[in-house]
N, C-alpha and C positions, 0 to 999 in steps of 0.2 A: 712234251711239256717241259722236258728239265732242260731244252735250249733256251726255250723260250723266256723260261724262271732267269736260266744265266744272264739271256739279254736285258730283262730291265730290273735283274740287280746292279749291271753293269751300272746303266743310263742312271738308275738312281744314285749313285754315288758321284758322277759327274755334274761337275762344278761344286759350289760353297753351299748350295742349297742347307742341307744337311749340318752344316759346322758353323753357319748364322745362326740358325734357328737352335742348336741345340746349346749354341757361346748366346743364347739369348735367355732361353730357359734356363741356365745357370746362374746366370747372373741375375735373375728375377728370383731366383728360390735362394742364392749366397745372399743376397741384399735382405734377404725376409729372417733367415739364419742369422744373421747377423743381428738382427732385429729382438729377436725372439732374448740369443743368450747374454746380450748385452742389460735390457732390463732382468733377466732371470735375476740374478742375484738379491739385487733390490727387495724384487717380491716376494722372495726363498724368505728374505730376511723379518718380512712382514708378516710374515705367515699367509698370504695374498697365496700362494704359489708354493709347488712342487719342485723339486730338479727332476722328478719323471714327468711332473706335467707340460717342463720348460724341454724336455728332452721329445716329449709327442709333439711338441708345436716346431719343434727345428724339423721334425721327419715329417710329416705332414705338410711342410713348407715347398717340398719338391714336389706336391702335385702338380704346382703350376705348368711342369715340364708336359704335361698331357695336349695342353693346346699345343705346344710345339712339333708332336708328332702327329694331332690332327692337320695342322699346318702343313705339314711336309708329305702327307695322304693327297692332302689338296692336290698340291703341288704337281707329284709323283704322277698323275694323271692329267690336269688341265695344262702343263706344262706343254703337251704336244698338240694340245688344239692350239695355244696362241702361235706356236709355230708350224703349223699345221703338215706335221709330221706324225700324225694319229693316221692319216688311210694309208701310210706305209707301214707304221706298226702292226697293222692290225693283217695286214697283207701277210707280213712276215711271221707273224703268230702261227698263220693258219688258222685265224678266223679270232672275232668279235669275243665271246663268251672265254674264249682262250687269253686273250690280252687284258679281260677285265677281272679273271682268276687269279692269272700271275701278278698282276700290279697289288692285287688287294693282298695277296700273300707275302709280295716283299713289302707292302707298306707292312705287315704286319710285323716282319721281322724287322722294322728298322725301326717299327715303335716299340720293339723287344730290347734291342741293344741302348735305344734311349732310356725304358724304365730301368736298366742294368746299371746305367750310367747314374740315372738319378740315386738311385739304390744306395751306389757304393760310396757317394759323394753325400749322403745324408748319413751315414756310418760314421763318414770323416770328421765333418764338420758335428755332429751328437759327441765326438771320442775328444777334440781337440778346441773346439770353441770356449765351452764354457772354461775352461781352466783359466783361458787369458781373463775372464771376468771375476775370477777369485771361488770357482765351489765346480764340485765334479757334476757332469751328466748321469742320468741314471735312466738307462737303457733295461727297457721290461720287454716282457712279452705282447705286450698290448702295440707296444714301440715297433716290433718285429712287425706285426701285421698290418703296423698303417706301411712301413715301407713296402710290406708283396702288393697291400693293395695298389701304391705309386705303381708299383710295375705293372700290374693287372690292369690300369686303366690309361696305361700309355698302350701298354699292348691292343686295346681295344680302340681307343681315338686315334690311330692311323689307319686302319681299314676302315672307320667311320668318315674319317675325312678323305680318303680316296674314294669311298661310295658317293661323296656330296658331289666328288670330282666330275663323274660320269653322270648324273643328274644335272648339274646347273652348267656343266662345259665352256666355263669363262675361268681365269684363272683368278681374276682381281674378285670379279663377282663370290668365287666359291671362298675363297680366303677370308672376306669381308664377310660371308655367311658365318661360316665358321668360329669368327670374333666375336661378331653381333653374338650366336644362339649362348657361347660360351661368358661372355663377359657382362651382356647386357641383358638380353630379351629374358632370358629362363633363370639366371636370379632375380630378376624387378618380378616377373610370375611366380617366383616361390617366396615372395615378400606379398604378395596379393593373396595368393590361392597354395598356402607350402604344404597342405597336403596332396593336393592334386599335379604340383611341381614335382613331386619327388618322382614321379613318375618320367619326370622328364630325362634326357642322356646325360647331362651335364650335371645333374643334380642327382642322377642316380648312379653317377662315378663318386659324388661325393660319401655316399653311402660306402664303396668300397673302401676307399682310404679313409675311414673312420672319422668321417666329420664330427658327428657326436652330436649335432640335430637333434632333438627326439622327434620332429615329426620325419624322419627319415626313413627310411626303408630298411630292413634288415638286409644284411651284403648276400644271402641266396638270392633272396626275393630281388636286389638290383641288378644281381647279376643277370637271374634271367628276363627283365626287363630291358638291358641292354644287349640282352640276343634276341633279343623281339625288335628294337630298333635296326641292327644290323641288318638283323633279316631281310623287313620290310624298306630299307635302304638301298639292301640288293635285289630285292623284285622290284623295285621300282628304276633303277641302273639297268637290269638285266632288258625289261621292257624297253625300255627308252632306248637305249643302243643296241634293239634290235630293231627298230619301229621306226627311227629314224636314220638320215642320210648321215655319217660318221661325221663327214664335214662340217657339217651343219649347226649352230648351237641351237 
C-alpha cells in the first residue's frame, strides 16, 4: 500500500491542477479580507461593529478554500477516466478498493496542506490588514476555532469530492456536481427548509467554521453528520466500482 500511497501522491502533484485551484481560493478569500477590514473601521467607529467581530469575519472568510479542495478530490480521481488511464491504475494498485483507498487518503492530505495554507494566511491578513485601515485586529479564542474549523473542513471536502469522483466518473460532470450542491442547490434549500438543510454537507461544514446561524447544528453534532455523509459516499463508490466495468462511466 505505501507504493501505491507514493504513486498517486506523485500523479497528484503533477501539473497546475493543485496551484490554480489553491491561487483561486486565495484570491476568493484575500478579495472578501479585503472586504471585511476595509469597512471594519467605519463600523468600529459607529459602534455597528467589533475589531474581534471584524477580526472573525476576515478568518471565516478562508472557508471558501473548502470548495477548492473538494475541487481538486474531484479532480484527483476523474482525471484518469477522461484519460482513460484508470484500468492501468487500478492494475498497478493491485486491485480497485486499493486505488480508491489511496486516492481518498491523498486527497485527504492535500486538503490538509490547503486548510494549513488557509490557516496561516488568515493569521496574516487578521495581524496586518486592518492596520493599513487605521485600528488593530483583535484575535480571540472564538477567532482561533473558526480557523481549525477552515482546516477541519478542507480536510473533509477533498475525500468528499474524490468520493463524488468514483460515483459520477465524468470529470466536468463531477466538478459542476460539486459547484452546483456547494454554491447553489443546498444554500437556495437552507433558505426554504434551514433546519432540515443543516443536515446537509455543505451547510454542515458551515457549522464547523462557526457560521453563527442559530439554526445550525452544533460542531459535534456536524461533525458526525459529515462522517455519516462520507461514509455513505464511500459505500456507495465502494459498490459502484466494484459492480461496474472500471472503463465505463
Amino acid at each position: 500500500m505505501r507504493n501505491v500511497l507514493a504513486g498517486e501522491w506523485m500523479k497528484a502533484w503533477t501539473g497546475r491542477t493543485w496551484l490554480i485551484l489553491a491561487t483561486a481560493g486565495i484570491f476568493m478569500s484575500l478579495l472578501t479580507c479585503f472586504g471585511y477590514a476595509s469597512t471594519g473601521d467605519e463600523a468600529i467607529t459607529l459602534g455597528k461593529t467589533t475589531a474581534a467581530a471584524v477580526t472573525d469575519d476576515m478568518a471565516q472568510a478562508w472557508m471558501m478554500t473548502f470548495l477548492m479542495s473538494a475541487v481538486f478530490g474531484a479532480i484527483l480521481v476523474t482525471r484518469e477516466y477522461n484519460t482513460g488511464a484508470i484500468a492501468r491504475s487500478v492494475l498497478l494498485s493491485g486491485g480497485r478498493l486499493r486505488l480508491l483507498s489511496a486516492k481518498a487518503l491523498v486527497a485527504t492530505a492535500a486538503g490538509l496542506l490547503n486548510g494549513v495554507l488557509a490557516a496561516a494566511l488568515a493569521v496574516l491578513c487578521a495581524f496586518t490588514l486592518p492596520g493599513h485601515f487605521g485600528y488593530d485586529g483583535d484575535w480571540t479564542g472564538h477567532t482561533t476555532r473558526i480557523v481549525l474549523g477552515v482546516i477541519t473542513v478542507n480536510v473533509i471536502a477533498a475525500p468528499w469530492g474524490a468520493l463524488l469522483g468514483w460515483i459520477v466518473r465524468n470529470q466536468l460532470a463531477t466538478v459542476v456536481t460539486v459547484i452546483a450542491l456547494t454554491l447553489l442547490v443546498e444554500p437556495g434549500l437552507q433558505e426554504l427548509a434551514p433546519k432540515a438543510a443543516a443536515y446537509l454537507p455543505t451547510i454542515a461544514m458551515s457549522s464547523v467554521y462557526l457560521d453563527g446561524k442559530p439554526e445550525l447544528l452544533s460542531v459535534p453534532l456536524a461533525l458526525l453528520v459529515l462522517a455519516g455523509w462520507l461514509a455513505a459516499a464511500g459505500t456507495a463508490a465502494r459498490q459502484l466500482l466494484l459492480s461496474r466495468d472500471v472503463i465505463q462511466g
